[in-house]
DRENTOR-37607 format. One line per 10 residues: number of its first residue (from 1); their letters; for each residue z, x, y of C-alpha. Coordinates in Angstrom, 1 decimal. Layout:
N
NUM) A) Z,X,Y  ...
This chain:
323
1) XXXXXXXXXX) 0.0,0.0,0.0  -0.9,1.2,3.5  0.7,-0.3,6.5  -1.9,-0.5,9.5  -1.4,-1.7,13.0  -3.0,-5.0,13.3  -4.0,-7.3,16.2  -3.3,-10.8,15.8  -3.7,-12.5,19.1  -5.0,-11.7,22.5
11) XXXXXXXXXX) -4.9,-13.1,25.8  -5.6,-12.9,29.6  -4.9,-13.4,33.5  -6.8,-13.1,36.6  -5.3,-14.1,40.0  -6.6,-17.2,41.4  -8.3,-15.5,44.4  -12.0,-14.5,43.8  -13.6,-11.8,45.8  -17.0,-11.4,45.9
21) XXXXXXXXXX) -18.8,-8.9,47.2  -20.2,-10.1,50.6  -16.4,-10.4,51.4  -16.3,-6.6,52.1  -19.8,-6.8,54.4  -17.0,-7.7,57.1  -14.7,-5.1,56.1  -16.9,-1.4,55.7  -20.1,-0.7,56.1  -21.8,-1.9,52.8
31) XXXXXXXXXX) -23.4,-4.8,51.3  -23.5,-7.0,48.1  -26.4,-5.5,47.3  -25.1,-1.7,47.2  -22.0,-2.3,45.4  -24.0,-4.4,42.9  -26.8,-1.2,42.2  -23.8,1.3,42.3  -21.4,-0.2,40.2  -22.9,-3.7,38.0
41) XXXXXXXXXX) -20.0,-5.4,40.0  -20.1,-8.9,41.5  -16.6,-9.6,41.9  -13.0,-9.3,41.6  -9.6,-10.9,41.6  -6.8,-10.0,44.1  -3.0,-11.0,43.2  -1.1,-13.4,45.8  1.1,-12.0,48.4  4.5,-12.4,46.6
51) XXXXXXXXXX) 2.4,-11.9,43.0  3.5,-8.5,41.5  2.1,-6.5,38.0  4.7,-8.1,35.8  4.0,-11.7,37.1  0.2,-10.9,35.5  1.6,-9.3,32.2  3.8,-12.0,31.5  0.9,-14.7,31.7  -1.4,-12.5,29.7
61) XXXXXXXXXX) 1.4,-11.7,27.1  2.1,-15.8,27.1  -1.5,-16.2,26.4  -1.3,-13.7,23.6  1.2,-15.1,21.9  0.0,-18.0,22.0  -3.6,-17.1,20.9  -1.4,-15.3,17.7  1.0,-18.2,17.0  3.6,-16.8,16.9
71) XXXXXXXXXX) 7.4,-17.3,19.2  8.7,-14.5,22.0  11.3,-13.9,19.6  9.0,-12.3,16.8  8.1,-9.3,18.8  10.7,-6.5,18.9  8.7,-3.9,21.2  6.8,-4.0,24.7  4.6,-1.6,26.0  3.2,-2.1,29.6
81) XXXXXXXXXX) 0.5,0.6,30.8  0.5,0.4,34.5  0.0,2.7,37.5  1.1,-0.5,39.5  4.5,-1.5,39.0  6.7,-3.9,40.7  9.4,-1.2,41.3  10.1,2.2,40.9  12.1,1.4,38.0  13.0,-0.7,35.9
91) XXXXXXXXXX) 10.1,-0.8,33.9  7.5,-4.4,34.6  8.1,-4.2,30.3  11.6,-5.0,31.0  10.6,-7.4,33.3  8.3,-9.5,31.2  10.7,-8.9,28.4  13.2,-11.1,30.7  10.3,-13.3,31.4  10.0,-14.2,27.6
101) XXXXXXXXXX) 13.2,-14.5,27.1  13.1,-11.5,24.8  17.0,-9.8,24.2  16.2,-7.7,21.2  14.3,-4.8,20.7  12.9,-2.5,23.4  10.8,-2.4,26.1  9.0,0.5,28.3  6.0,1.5,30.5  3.3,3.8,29.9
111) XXXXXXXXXX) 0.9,5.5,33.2  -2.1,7.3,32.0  -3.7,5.2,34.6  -7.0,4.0,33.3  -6.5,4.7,30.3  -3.3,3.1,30.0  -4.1,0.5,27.7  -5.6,3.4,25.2  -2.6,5.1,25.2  0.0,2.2,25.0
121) XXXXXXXXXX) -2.1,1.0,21.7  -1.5,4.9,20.2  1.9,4.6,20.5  2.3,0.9,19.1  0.6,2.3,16.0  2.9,5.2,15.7  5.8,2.6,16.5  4.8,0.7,13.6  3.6,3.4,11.5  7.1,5.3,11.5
131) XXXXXXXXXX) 9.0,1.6,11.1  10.8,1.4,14.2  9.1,-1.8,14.8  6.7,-4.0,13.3  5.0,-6.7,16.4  4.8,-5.1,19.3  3.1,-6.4,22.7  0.4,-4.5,24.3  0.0,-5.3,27.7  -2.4,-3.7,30.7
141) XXXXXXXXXX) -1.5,-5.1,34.0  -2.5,-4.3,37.8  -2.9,-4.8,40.7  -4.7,-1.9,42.3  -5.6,-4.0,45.4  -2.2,-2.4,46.9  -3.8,0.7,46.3  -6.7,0.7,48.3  -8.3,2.6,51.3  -9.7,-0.2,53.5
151) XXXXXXXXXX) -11.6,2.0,55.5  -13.4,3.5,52.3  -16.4,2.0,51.2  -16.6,4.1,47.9  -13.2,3.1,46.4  -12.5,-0.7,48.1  -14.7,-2.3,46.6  -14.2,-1.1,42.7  -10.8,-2.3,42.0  -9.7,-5.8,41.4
161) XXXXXXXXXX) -6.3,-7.2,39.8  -5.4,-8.6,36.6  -4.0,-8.3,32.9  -4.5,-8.5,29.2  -2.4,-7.9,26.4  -2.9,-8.2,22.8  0.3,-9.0,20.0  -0.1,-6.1,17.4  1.6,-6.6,14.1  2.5,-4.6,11.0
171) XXXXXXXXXX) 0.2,-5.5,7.9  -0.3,-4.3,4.7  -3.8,-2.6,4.0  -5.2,-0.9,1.4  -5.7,2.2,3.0  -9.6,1.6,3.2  -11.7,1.4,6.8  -12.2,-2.2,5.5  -8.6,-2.8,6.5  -7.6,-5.0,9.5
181) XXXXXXXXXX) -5.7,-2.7,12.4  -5.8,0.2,13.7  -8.1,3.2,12.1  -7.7,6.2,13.9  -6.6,6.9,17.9  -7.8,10.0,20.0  -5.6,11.2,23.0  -6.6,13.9,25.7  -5.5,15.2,28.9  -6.6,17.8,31.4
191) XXXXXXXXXX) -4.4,18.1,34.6  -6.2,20.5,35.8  -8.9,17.8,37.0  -6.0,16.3,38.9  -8.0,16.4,42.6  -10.9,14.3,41.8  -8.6,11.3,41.2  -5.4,10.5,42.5  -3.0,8.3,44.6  -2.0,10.8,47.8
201) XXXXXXXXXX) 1.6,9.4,48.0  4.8,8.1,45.4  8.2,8.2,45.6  8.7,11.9,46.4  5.9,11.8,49.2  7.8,8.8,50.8  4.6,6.6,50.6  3.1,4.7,48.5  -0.7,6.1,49.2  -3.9,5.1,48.7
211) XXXXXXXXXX) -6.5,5.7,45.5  -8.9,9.1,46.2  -12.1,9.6,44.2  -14.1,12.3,43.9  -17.1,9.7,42.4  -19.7,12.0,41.3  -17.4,14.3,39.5  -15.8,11.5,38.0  -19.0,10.2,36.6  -19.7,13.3,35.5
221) XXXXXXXXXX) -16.6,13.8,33.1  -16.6,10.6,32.1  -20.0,10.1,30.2  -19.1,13.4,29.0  -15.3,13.0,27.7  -15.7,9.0,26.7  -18.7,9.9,24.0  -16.4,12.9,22.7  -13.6,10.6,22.1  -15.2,7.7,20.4
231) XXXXXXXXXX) -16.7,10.3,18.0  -14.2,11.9,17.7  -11.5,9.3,16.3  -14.7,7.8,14.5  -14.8,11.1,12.6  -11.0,10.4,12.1  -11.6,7.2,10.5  -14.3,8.4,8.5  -16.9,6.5,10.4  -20.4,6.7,12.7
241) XXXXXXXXXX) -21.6,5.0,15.2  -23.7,2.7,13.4  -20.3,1.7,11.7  -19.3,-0.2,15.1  -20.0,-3.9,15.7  -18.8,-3.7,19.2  -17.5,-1.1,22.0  -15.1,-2.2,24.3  -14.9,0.5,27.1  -13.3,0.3,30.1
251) XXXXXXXXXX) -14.5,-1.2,32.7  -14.9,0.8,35.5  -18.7,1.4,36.2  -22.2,-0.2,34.1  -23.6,3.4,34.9  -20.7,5.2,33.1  -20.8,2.1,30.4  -24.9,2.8,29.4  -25.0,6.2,29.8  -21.6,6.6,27.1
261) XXXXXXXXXX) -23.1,3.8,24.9  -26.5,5.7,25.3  -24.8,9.1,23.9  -23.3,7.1,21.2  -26.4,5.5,20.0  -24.7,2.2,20.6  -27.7,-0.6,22.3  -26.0,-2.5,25.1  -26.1,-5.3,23.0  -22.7,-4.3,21.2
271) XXXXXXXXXX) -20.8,-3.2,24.1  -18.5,-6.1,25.1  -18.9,-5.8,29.4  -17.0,-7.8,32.4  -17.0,-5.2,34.8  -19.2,-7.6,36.8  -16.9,-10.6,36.9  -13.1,-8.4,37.1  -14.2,-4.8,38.7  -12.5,-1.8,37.9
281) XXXXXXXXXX) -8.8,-3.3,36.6  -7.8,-0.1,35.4  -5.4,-0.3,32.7  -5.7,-3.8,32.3  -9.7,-3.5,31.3  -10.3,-3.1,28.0  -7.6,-6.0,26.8  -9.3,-8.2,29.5  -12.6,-7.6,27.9  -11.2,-7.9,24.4
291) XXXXXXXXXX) -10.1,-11.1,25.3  -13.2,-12.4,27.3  -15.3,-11.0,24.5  -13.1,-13.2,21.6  -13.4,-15.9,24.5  -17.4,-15.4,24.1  -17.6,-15.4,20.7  -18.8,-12.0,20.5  -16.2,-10.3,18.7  -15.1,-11.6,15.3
301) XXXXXXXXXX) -12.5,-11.0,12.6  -14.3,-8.2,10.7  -15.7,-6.6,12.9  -15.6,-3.0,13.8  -14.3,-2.0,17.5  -14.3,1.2,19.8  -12.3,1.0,22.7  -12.5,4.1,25.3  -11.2,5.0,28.5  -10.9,7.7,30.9
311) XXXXXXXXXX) -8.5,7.9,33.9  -6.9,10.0,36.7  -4.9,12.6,35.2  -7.2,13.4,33.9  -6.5,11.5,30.7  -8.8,9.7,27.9  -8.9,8.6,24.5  -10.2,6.3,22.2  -8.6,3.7,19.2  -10.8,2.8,16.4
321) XXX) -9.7,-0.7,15.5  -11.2,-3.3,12.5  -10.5,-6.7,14.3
C-alpha cells in the first residue's frame, strides 16, 4: 500500500469588483489594447475596502469543502501561500482556521510569492506522507492590488485579487502513476535573482512598498526555469510530456504560458488558462484555474495535471498531480 496526497475538492473566490482594462486608460498612459497584446489580459478583480486575504481564503476554502463534501472539522492542517496577508502576524491560516471554526490541528502561511500555491502543495504532501496529518487545506489568497505602483503602467495593470484552495486528503494508492494524488513535486530557489522582482518596503523598511519588475528579465527566466521544472518532477514520476492531460500554470502572462507549453510540447489546447478573466493573482492562480477548469469541464477525474509557477525570490517549482 502507498499513501498518496490526493485532491478531493476544489473551490474559488473573486471580489465582486471587476476591472477591465479601459479602467486604467484614466489612470497611466496605456490602453485596453496594449495590455491585451502584452499580457492576454482583459480583466481583474479588486478586493473591497475593508476585504482583507483571509476574507478570500475563507470563501475559497468554504467552497472547497463544500465541492469535497466533507465538514471543517475533518481537516486537521491549513496551509495559506500569501505574500498579502492581513497582518504581520498571525498567520491569514489561523485566521481562516477561526473562520471555519476549526480548534484542532495546525495552521501556517507559506510566501514563495508566485509560487506559493506550488510550494504550500509540496509541503501538504510531505505532511501527509510522514503522517502528521491526513486532510489538509491548500489555500492561495491575495490581494496584490495593495501592492501596486499606480504610476507604473508595466506592473498596475497585471495584478488582480482573489483565491483558490483545494482540500487534499490521504489515500491509499498502489504506488503506480495510475494513482490518484500527488506524483512527484520540484522545488527551486535562486536569491540571487532577487532585483528583478521585489516589494521595495516590509516591516523592517517601515513601509509596506510597492511591487518592482524587471519584465523582460522575468520573462526570460521564466520560460526557461517553468519548462525545467515540469520535466523535471515529470522525470520524477516517471513520466513525459505526452503523459499530461492538462497543465495548469500560473497565471501571470499568455506569452510566458505558450512559450513554456511550447518547450514542453504541450498544444495550448491542454493548458487550462484564465489569465484573461483574473490577471496575474499570484499565489492564488493556479488553484483558481484548477477550479475554473473543473468548473469548465475541462479537467476530469483521471486525468494527468502539471502545475508550474515561478515567482520573486526567485522561486519555482512544479507538482505532478493525477486528478
Amino acid at each position: 500500500m502507498t499513501i498518496r496526497a490526493a485532491v478531493r475538492g476544489v473551490g474559488h473566490y473573486l471580489p465582486e469588483r471587476v476591472v477591465p482594462n479601459a479602467e486604467f486608460e484614466a489612470i497611466v498612459d496605456t490602453s485596453d489594447e496594449w495590455i491585451r497584446t502584452r499580457s492576454g489580459i482583459e480583466r481583474r478583480h479588486f478586493a473591497a475596502d475593508g476585504q482583507m486575504t483571509s476574507d478570500l481564503a475563507t470563501r475559497a476554502a468554504t467552497a472547497a469543502l463544500a465541492d469535497a463534501g466533507i465538514s471543517a472539522d475533518r481537516v486537521d492542517a491549513i496551509i495559506v501561500a500569501t505574500s498579502t496577508p492581513d497582518l504581520t502576524f498571525p498567520s491569514v491560516a489561523t485566521m481562516v482556521q477561526a473562520a471555519l471554526g476549526i480548534t484542532r490541528g495546525f495552521a501556517f502561511d507559506i510566501q514563495a510569492v508566485c509560487a506559493g500555491f506550488v510550494y504550500a502543495m509540496a509541503n501538504a504532501n510531505a505532511l501527509i506522507l510522514s503522517g502528521q496529518a491526513s486532510c489538509v487545506l491548500v489555500i492561495g489568497a491575495e490581494t496584490f492590488s495593495r501592492l501596486m505602483n499606480w504610476q507604473d503602467r508595466s506592473t498596475c495593470v497585471l495584478f488582480g485579487d482573489g483565491a483558490g484552495a483545494v482540500v487534499v486528503e490521504a489515500s491509499e494508492g498502489t504506488g503506480t502513476t495510475a494513482d490518484r494524488g500527488v506524483l512527484a513535486t520540484d522545488l527551486h530557489s535562486d536569491g540571487r535573482y532577487r532585483d528583478i522582482l521585489y516589494v521595495d518596503g516590509g516591516t523592517s523598511t517601515g513601509t509596506t512598498g510597492h511591487l518592482v519588475m524587471e519584465g523582460k528579465e522575468v520573462f526570460r527566466h521564466a520560460i526557461e526555469k517553468l519548462a525545467e521544472t515540469a520535466h523535471a518532477a515529470l522525470d520524477r514520476a516517471g513520466l513525459t510530456s505526452a503523459d499530461v492531460d492538462w497543465i495548469v500554470p500560473h497565471q501571470a502572462n499568455i506569452r510566458i504560458i505558450e512559450g513554456t507549453a511550447k518547450r514542453m510540447q504541450v498544444p495550448m489546447d491542454r493548458v487550462v488558462v484564465t489569465v484573461q478573466d483574473h490577471g496575474n493573482t499570484s499565489a492564488a492562480s493556479i488553484p483558481l484555474a484548477l477550479s475554473v477548469g473543473k468548473a469548465r469541464g475541462q479537467i476530469k477525474p483521471g486525468d494527468l495535471l502539471v502545475m508550474e509557477a515561478i515567482g520573486g525570490g526567485l522561486a519555482w517549482g512544479s507538482v505532478v498531480l493525477r486528478w
